[in-house]
N, C-alpha and C positions, 0 to 999 in steps of 0.2 A: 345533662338531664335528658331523659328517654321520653317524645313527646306521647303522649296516651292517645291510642286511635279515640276518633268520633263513636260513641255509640248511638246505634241506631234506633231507634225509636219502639218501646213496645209495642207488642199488637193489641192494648190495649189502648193504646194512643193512636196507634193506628185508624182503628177502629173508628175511635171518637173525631181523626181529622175526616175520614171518607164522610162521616154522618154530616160534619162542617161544610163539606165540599158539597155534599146534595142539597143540603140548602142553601148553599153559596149562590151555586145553579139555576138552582128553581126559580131564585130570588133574581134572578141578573134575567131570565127568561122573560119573567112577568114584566121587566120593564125596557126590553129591546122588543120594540115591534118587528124586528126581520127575523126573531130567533124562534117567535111563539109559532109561527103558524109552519115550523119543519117537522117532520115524523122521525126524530133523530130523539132515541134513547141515550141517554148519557149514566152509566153506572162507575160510581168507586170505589175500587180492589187498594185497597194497601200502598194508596197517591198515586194510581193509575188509574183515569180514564180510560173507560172503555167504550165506544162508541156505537151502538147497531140503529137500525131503520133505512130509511129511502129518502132523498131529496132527488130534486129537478134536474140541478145540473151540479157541474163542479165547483163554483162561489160559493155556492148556499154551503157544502164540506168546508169548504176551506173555512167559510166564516165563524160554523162551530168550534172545529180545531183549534183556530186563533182564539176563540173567545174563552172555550174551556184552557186552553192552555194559559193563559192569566193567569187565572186561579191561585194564589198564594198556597204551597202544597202539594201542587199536580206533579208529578216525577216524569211522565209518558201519557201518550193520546192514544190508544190503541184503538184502530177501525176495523170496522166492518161493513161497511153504510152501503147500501145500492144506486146508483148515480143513474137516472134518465133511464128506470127502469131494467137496468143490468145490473147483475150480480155481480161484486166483485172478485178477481182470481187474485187469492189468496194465497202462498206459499212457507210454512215453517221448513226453516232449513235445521239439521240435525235434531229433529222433531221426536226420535226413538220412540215411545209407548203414548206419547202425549203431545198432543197440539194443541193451540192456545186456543182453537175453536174446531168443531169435527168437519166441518165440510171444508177445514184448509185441505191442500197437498202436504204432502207431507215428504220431505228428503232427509237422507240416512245415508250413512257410510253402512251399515249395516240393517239388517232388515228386523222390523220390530210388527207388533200387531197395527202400528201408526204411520208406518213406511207406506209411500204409495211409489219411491221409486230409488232404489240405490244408488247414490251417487256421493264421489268424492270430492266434499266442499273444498278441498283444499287446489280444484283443478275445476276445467267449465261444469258449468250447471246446466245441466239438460233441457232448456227455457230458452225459448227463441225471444228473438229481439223484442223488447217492446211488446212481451206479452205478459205482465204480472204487474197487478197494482198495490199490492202490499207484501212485502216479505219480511220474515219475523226470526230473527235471528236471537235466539234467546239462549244465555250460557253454551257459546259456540264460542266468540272470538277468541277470548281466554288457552281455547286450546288447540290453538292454531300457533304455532310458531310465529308465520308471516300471513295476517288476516286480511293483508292488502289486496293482493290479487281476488280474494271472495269477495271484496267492496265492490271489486272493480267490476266483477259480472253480476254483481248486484246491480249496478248502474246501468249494466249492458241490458238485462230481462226487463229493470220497471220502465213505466212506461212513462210520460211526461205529467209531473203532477202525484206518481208513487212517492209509495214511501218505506223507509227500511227501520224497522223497532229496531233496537240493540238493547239486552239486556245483560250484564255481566256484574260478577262481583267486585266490589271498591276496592283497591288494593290495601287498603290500611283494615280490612276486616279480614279475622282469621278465614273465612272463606275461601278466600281468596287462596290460601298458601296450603289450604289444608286437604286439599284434594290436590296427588301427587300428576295426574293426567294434565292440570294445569299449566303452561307452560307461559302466559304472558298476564301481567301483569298491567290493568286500566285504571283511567280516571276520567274525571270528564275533563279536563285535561288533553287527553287521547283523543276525544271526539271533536276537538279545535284543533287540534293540529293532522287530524282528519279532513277537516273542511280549511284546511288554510296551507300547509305547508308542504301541500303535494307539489311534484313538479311537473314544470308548465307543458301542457297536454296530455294528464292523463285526468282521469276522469274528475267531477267536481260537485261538490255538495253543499246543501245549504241546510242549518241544522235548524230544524223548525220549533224540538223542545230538546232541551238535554237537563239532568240532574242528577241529584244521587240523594237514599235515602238513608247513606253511612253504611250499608249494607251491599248494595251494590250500584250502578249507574246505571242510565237509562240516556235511551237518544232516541229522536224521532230525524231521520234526515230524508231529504228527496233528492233528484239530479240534477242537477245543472244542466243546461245547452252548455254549448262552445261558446256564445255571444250572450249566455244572460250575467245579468250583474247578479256582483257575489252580497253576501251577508254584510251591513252595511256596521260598522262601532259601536253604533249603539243597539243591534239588535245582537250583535256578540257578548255585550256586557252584559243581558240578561241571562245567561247561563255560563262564561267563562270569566277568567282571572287575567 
């Protein structure tokens, strides 16, 4: 027997969950005294959070993040937020005509009206150390052969406390197979044996949301130090098998 891939959810149910999730939101707001008084917008795209405004410092992000990330539904937490009055630096890698916000950077292997700088994701990324707080890797990995080494200078740019989007197609959806440029094949799945099964010293991650909405998967991950503790069992169980 041929098992029948998941179907993904209309966009009319789509819809109708984002509408659930802002009042999910609103309603967990009104009753966390630390969440009401942040200037942090929270909008939902299709079980992605999106995140913009200003807080203080880095707690008051992080506390959002974790609390929107609950959410029954939430797929990805995508930021924008300004921290202690700094803007954050932003980066879509293979961003071609479009990025997921205009004042990112934008990188391409080829040059688009959205490029701000050519370069070959599949070798270093033109970003110095520890200088990028969010990089946004959307329908890249997939067509990478080996998308290790781009994690690996993904870890090397953000800074402590970044974070790296991952958006790709589920491999059990025709999507996935149906564009010939593809060449690899994810799950979330992929993104645990991303954060667990690399070898000992190379870089390391701790996956803050991961899911899938049948259509494609989604990961929020940050870096590791060399000495911090990793993802603990039970915070693995909430998004892997």
């Amino acid at each position: 027997m041929v098992a029948l891939a998941h179907t993904p959810p209309s966009a009319e149910r789509l819809r109708a969950v984002d509408g659930f999730l802002a009042e999910a939101w609103a309603d967990q707001v009104r009753h966390d005294e630390r969440l009401r008084p942040l200037a942090v917008e929270v909008r939902f795209d299709r079980g992605v959070a999106h995140l913009t405004g200003e807080v203080g410092e880095p707690a008051q992000l992080r506390l959002v993040r974790e609390r929107v990330g609950r959410l029954a539904g939430v797929f990805g937490v995508w930021c924008r937020v300004r921290v202690d009055g700094r803007d954050p630096v932003v980066v879509d890698l293979g961003c071609g005509a479009t990025k997921q916000w205009p004042g990112n950077l934008g990188l391409d292997i080829f040059p688009a009206p959205g490029v701000d700088a050519v370069a070959d994701l599949s070798g270093s990324l033109p970003l110095a150390d520890d200088s990028v707080d969010v990089l946004f890797a959307v329908h890249i990995l997939e067509h990478l052969i080996d998308f290790l080494p781009l994690l690996d200078e993904c870890h090397r740019v953000l800074r402590p406390g970044g974070v790296l989007h991952v958006m790709s197609p589920w491999w059990g959806h025709v999507n996935a197979v149906a564009d010939p440029t593809h060449v690899r094949l994810l799950d979330v799945q992929t993104i645990k044996g991303v954060c667990q099964m690399r070898p000992p010293g190379t870089p390391r991650w701790y996956p803050l949301h991961a899911g899938s909405d049948g259509a494609s998967i989604f990961a929020d991950l940050t870096p590791l130090g060399t000495d911090d503790d990793g993802p603990s069992a039970a915070h693995l169980a909430r998004f892997f098998d």
